[in-house]
N, C-alpha and C positions, 0 to 999 in steps of 0.2 A: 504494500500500500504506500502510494508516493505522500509526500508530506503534505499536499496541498488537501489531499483524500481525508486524511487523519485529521487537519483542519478543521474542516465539513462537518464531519462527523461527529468534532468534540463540541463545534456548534450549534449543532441539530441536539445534541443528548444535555447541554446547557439551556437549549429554549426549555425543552422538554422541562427540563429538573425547574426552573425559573416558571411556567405555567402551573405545575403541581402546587409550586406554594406559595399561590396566587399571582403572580407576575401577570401583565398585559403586554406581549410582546407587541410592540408596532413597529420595528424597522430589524430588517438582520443586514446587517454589511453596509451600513450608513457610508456612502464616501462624499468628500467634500476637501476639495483643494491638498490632497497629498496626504489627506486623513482618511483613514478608517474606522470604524467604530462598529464592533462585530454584534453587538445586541443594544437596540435601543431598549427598554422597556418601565411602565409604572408600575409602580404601589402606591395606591392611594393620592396623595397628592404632591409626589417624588416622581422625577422623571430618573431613570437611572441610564445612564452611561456603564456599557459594560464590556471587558477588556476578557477575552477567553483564553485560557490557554492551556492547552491538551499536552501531555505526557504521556511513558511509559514509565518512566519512575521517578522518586523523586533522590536518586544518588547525585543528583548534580545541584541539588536544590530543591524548594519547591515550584512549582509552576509558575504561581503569582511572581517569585521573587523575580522573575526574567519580563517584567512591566518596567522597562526604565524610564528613565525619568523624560530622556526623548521621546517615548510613545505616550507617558500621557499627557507630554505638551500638544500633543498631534490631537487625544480624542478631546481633550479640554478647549483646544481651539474648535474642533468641529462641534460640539456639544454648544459652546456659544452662539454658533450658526444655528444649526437646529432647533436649539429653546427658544430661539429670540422669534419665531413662526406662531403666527395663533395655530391650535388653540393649547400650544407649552408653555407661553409665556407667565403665568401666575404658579408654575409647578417649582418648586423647591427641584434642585440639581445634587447628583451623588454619582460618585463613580466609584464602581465597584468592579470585582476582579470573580469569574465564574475558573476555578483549575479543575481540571480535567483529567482523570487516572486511566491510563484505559489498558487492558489484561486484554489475556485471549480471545475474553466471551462474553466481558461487563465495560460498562465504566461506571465511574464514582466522580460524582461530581460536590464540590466545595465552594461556598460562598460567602465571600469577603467582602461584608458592606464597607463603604467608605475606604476603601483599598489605597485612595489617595486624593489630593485635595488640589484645588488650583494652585 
């Protein structure tokens, strides 16, 4: 499975796990001027920005810890775009980090509100 494949998939099993506990997804793969932004979605009246990152293990680290500080100058700028659109504009902003484990036959998916801040 090529890495763009394992991508996909760790963000298909992120919407998923994100819709079970209550999330509203509205946008997957947001792009805007050299950003990407892999899951838009609410709770409540929080719009959330959310950064995915899929593994196989975590010997190198954890997932989230490979969010540097250049990606989330990237979703942080595009999330200003996107909120500033009716009807986001009164929704409180968070950016959050979905890490992704994935085995032979599962994944396990983890979720880190507030992952990081403008």
């Amino acid at each position: 499975m090529d890495k763009k494949t394992i991508g996909l998939n760790g963000e298909q099993a992120a919407a998923a796990y994100l819709k079970n506990k209550g999330f509203k997804i509205i946008q997957a793969n947001y792009r805007m001027a050299g950003a990407e932004v892999d899951i838009i979605a609410s709770t409540g009246d929080i719009l959330c920005f959310i950064e995915v990152k899929t593994r196989k293990t975590c010997d190198y680290g954890a997932p989230e810890a490979f969010v540097t500080r250049a990606k989330q100058l990237k979703i942080i700028r595009a999330a200003k775009v996107f909120s500033a659109r009716k009807p986001y504009r009164q929704y409180r902003v968070r950016f959050d980090v979905v890490s992704v484990l994935r085995s032979t036959d599962a994944m396990a998916c983890d979720h880190l509100e507030n992952a990081f801040e403008e």
